[in-house]
C-alpha positions as CSV (number, residue, x, y, z in Angstrom):
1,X,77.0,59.4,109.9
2,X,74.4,57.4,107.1
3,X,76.2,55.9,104.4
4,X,79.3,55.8,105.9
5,X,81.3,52.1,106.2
6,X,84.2,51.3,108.5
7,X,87.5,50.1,107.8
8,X,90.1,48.9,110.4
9,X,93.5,51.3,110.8
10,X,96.0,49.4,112.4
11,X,93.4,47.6,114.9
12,X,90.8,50.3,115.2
13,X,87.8,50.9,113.1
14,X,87.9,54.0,111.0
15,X,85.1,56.0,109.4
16,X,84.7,56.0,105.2
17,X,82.4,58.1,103.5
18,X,80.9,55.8,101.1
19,X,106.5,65.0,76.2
20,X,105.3,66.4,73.6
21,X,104.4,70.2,73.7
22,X,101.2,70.8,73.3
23,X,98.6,74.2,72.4
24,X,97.6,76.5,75.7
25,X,94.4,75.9,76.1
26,X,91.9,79.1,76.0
27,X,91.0,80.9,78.8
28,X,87.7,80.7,80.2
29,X,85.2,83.4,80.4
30,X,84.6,82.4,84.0
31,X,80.7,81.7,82.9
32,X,77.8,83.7,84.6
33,X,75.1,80.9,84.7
34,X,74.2,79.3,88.4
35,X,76.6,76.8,89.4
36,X,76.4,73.7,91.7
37,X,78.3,73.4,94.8
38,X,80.4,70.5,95.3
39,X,81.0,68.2,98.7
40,X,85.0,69.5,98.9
41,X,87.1,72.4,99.9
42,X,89.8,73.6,99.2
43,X,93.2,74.7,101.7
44,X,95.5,76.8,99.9
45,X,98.9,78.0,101.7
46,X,100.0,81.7,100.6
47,X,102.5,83.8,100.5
48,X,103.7,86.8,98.7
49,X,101.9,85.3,95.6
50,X,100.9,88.5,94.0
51,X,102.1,88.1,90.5
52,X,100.3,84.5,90.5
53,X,97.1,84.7,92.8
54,X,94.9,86.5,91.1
55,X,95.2,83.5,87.8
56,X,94.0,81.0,90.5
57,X,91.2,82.9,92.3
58,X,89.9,83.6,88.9
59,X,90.1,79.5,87.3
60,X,88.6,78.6,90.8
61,X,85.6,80.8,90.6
62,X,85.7,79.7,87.0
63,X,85.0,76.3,88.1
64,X,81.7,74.2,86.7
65,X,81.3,73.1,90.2
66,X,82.1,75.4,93.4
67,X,83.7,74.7,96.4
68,X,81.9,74.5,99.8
69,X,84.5,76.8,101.7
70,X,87.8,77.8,100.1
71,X,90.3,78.3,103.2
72,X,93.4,80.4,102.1
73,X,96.1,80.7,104.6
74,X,98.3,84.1,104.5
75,X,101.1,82.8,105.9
76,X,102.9,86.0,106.4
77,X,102.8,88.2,102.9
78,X,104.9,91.1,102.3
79,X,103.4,92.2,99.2
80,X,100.2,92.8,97.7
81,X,98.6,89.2,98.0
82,X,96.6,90.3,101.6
83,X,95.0,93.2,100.1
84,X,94.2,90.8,96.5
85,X,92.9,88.4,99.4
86,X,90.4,90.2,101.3
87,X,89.2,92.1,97.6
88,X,87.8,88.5,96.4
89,X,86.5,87.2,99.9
90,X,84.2,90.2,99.6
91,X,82.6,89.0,96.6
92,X,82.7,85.5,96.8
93,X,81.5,84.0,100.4
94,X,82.8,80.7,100.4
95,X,86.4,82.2,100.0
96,X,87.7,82.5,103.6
97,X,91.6,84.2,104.4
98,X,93.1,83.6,107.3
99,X,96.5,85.4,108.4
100,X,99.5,84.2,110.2
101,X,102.1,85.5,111.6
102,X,105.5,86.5,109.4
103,X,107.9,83.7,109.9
104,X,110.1,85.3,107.3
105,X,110.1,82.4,104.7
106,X,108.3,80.3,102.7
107,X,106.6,77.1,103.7
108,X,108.1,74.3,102.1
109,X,107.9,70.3,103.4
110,X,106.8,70.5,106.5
111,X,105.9,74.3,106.6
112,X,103.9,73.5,104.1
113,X,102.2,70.4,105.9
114,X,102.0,72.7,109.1
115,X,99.6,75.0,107.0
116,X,97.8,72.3,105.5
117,X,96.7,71.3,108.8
118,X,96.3,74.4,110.5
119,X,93.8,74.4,107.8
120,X,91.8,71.1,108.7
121,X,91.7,72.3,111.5
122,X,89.4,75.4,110.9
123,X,87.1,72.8,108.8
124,X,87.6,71.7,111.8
125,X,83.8,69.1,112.3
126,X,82.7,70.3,108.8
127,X,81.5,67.0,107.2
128,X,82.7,67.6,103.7
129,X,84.0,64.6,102.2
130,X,86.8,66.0,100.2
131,X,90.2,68.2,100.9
132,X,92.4,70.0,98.3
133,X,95.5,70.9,99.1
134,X,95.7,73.8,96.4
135,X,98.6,76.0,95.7
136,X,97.8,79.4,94.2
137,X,100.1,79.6,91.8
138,X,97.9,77.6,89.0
139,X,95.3,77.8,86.4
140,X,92.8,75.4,86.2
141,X,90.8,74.1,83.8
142,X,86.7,75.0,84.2
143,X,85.7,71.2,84.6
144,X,88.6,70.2,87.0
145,X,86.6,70.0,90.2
146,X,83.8,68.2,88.4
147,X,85.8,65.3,87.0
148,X,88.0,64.8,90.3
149,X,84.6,64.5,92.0
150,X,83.8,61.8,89.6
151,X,86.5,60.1,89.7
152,X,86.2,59.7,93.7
153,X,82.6,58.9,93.0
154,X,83.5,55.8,90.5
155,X,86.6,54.4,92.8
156,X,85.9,53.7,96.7
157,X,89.8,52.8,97.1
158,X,90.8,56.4,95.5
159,X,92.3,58.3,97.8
160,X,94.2,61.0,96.3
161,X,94.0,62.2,92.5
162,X,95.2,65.3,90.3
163,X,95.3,66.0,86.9
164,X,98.8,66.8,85.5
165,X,101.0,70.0,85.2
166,X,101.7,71.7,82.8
167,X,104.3,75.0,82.5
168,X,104.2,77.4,79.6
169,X,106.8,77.3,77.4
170,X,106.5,80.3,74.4
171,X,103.4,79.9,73.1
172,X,102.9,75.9,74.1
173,X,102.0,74.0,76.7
174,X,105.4,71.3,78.5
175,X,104.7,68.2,80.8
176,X,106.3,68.8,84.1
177,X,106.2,64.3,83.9
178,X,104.3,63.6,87.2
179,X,104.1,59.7,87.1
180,X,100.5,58.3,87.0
181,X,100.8,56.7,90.3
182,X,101.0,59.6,92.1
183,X,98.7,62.8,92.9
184,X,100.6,66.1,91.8
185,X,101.5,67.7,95.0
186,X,100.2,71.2,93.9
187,X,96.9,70.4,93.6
188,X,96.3,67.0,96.1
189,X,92.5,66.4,96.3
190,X,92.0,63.7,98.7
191,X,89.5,61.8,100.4
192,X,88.9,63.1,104.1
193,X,89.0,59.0,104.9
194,X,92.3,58.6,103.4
195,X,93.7,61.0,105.1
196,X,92.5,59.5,108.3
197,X,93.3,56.2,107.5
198,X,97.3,56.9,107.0
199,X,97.7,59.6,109.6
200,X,97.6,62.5,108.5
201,X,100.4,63.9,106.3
202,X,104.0,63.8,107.4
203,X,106.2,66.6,107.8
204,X,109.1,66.5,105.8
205,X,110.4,66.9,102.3
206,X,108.5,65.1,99.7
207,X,105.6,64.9,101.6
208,X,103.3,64.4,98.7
209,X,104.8,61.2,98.1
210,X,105.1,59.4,101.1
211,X,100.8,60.3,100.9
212,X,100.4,57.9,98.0
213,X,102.7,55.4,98.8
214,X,101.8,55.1,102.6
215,X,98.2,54.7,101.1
216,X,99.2,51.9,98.4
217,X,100.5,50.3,101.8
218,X,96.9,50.4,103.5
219,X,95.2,49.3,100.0
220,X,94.4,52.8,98.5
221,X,95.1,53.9,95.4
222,X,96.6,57.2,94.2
223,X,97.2,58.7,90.8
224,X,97.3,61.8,88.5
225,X,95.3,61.4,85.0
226,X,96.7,63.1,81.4
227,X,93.4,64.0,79.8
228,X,93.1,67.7,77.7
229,X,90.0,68.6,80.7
230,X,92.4,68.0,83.4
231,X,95.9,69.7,82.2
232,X,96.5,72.9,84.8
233,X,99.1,75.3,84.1
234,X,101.6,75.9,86.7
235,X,103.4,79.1,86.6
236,X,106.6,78.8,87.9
237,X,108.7,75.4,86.8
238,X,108.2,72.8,89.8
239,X,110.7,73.0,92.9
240,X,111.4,77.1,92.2
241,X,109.2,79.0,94.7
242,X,112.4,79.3,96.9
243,X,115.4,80.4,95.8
244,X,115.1,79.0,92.5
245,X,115.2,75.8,90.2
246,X,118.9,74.8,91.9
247,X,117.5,75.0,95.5
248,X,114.5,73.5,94.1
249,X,116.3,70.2,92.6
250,X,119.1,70.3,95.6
251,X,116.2,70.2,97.5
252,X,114.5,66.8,95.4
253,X,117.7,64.9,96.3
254,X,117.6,65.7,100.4
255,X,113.7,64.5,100.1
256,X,114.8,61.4,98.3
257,X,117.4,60.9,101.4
258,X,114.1,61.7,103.8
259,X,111.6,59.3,101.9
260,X,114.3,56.3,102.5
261,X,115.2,56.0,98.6
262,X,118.2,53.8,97.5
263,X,120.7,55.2,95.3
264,X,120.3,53.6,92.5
265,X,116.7,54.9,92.5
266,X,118.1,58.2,93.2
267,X,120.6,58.1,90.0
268,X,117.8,56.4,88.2
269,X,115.4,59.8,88.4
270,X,118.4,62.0,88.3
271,X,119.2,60.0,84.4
272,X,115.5,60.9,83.9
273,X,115.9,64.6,85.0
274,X,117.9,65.5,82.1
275,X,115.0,66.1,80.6
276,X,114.1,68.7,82.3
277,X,115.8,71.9,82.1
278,X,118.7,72.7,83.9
279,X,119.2,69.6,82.5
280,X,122.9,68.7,83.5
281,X,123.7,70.8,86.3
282,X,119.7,70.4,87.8
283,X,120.5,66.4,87.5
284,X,123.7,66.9,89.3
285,X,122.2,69.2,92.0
286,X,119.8,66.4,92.8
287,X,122.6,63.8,93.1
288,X,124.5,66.7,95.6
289,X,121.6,67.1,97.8
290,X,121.0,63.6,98.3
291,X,124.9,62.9,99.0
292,X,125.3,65.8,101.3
293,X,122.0,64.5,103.3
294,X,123.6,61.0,103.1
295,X,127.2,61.8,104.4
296,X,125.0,64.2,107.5
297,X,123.0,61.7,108.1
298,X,120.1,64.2,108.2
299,X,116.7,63.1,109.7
300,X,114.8,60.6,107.8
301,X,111.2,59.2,107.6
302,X,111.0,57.2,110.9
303,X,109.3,54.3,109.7
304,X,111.3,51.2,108.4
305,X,108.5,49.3,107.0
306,X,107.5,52.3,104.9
307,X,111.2,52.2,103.6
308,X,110.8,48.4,102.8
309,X,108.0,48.8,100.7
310,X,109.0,51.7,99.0
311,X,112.7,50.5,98.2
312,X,110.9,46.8,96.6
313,X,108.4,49.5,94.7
314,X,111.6,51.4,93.7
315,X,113.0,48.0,92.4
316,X,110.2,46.8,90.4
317,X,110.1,49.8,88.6
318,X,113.8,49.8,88.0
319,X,113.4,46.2,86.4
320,X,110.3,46.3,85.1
321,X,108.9,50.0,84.1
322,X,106.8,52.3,86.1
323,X,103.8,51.4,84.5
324,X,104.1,47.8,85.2
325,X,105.5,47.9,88.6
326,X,102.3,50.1,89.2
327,X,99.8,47.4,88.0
328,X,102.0,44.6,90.3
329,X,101.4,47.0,93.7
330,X,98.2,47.7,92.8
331,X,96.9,43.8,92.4
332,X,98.4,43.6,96.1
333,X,97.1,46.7,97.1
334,X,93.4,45.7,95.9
335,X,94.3,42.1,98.0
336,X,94.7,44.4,101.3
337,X,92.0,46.8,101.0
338,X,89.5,43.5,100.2
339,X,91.3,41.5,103.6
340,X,90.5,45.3,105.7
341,X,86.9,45.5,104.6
342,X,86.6,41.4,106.0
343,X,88.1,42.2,108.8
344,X,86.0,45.2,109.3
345,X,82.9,43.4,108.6
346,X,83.8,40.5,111.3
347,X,85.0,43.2,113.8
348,X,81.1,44.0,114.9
349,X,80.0,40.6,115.7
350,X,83.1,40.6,117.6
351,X,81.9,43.6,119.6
């Protein structure tokens, strides 16, 4: 446990590790010379991902700097992605496949989060400092791993951070417009710590956002970064892997009813979702989903301070821009995480 400091979690001490298109990039020729091994795996959820999985394998091996363990969950393929599995776990040893049972769908929200930790929890004591949540369906850029790590290594209040996604559209490159304050949920490399420190993720729809903002709460910070290095290609448009973009942005709106947004937030993004193709009708299924959750009254995020903080975020950005109401909560996020490490400091003499 050297070099680790303690922050307090509600009370109790916690352990800390100290759109404009734009050209595809090429691909990488996956280079032969010895390569480093970073302090970070990697949990990646999988099912029938044939036409996609053999892209990400490849970009990860590609990577400047290696994984420790690489733990792929098969959660029940039909198709040709358990045979593609165990083909690439014979040649690379810190790729490790685990199977589950068929539950006849996809993972998504909580399924999803399920996985995730099913996968934590054959890291199980492993001190690695780092997690990825990776989805297979990408293509990463050779250096990603490397600058994430940096990044983590120059900021001890980063939590979570991704680079930003980008789909293929002809023969260019489109912004899928993942805000900066926010880790892209297809890619969610986190600090072990942070994950600790705000209970693990929850399970239920937009998952990867209640992450960052529960962490803003505790004084973390969160965010994806737009730079040519860290760009990743996602192959199939955000929100499609089940049933199509439709389901996809019907979906959106039932997590905006589970996160606790207000409804002028939620006809704020679905304004800003006509940018996005379906642009009319995707905007409109958005504003269905999150009526039809309202008039259920379907389950939502248990949790009425989160909801307070995120509906006064939600406001400042409404009257002020995103960018700016991110600089206000991060001033006060800074404030807690400095009043945390006081605390934690005082808490030994204490003891």
């Amino acid at each position: 446990m050297t070099g680790r400091t303690t922050l307090l979690v509600r009370g109790q001490p916690m352990v800390r590790s100290s759109s404009k298109s734009k050209p595809l990039p090429r691909k990488s020729s996956g280079g032969r010379r010895a390569k480093r091994t970073g302090d970070y795996c990697l949990i990646s959820p999988a099912r029938n991902e044939a036409q996609f999985i053999r892209d990400t394998l490849d970009s990860v091996i590609a990577q400047t700097v290696l994984p420790k363990r690489w733990i792929i969950i098969d959660d029940g393929s039909t198709d040709d992605t358990p045979r593609i599995l165990a083909d690439y776990a014979r040649k690379h040893p810190f790729i490790e496949v685990h199977s589950r049972q068929d539950r006849g769908r996809r993972a998504l929200g909580g399924g999803v989060v399920e996985v995730f930790n099913r996968g934590l929890e054959i890291l199980g004591n492993d001190p690695t400092e780092f997690v990825c949540k990776l989805d297979v369906d990408l293509i990463l850029p050779p250096r990603y791993f490397e600058r994430l790590l940096g990044e983590m290594a120059r900021d001890e209040r980063l939590g979570s951070v991704s680079g930003k996604p980008y789909f293929r559209s002809g023969d260019h490159l489109k912004s899928e417009r993942i805000g900066d304050d926010v880790s892209a949920g297809m890619t969610k490399f986190y600090r072990r710590a942070f994950l600790d420190d705000i209970g693990g993720l929850v399970k239920g729809l937009i998952w990867d956002g209640i992450d960052c903002y529960r962490g803003r709460m505790l004084g973390w910070r969160s965010k994806s970064i737009e730079d040519p290095e860290l760009r990743f290609i996602h192959l199939r448009p955000m929100g499609s892997s089940d049933k199509g973009i439709m389901t996809g942005r019907r979906r959106l709106g039932e997590g905006y009813w589970f996160l606790g947004a207000a409804p002028s937030f939620v006809l704020a993004s679905a304004v800003y979702r006509l940018k996005h193709r379906p642009a009319l009708i995707g905007s409109l299924a958005t504003l269905h989903g999150y009526a039809r959750a309202w008039l259920k009254r379907m389950p939502r995020y248990d949790d009425p301070e989160f909801r307070r903080y995120l509906r006064r975020y939600h406001r400042a950005m409404l009257t002020k821009g995103r960018a700016r109401a991110t600089e206000l909560f991060d001033r006060e996020a800074a404030e807690t995480w400095g009043k945390r490490k006081r605390t934690a400091r005082r808490s030994p003499a204490k003891a």
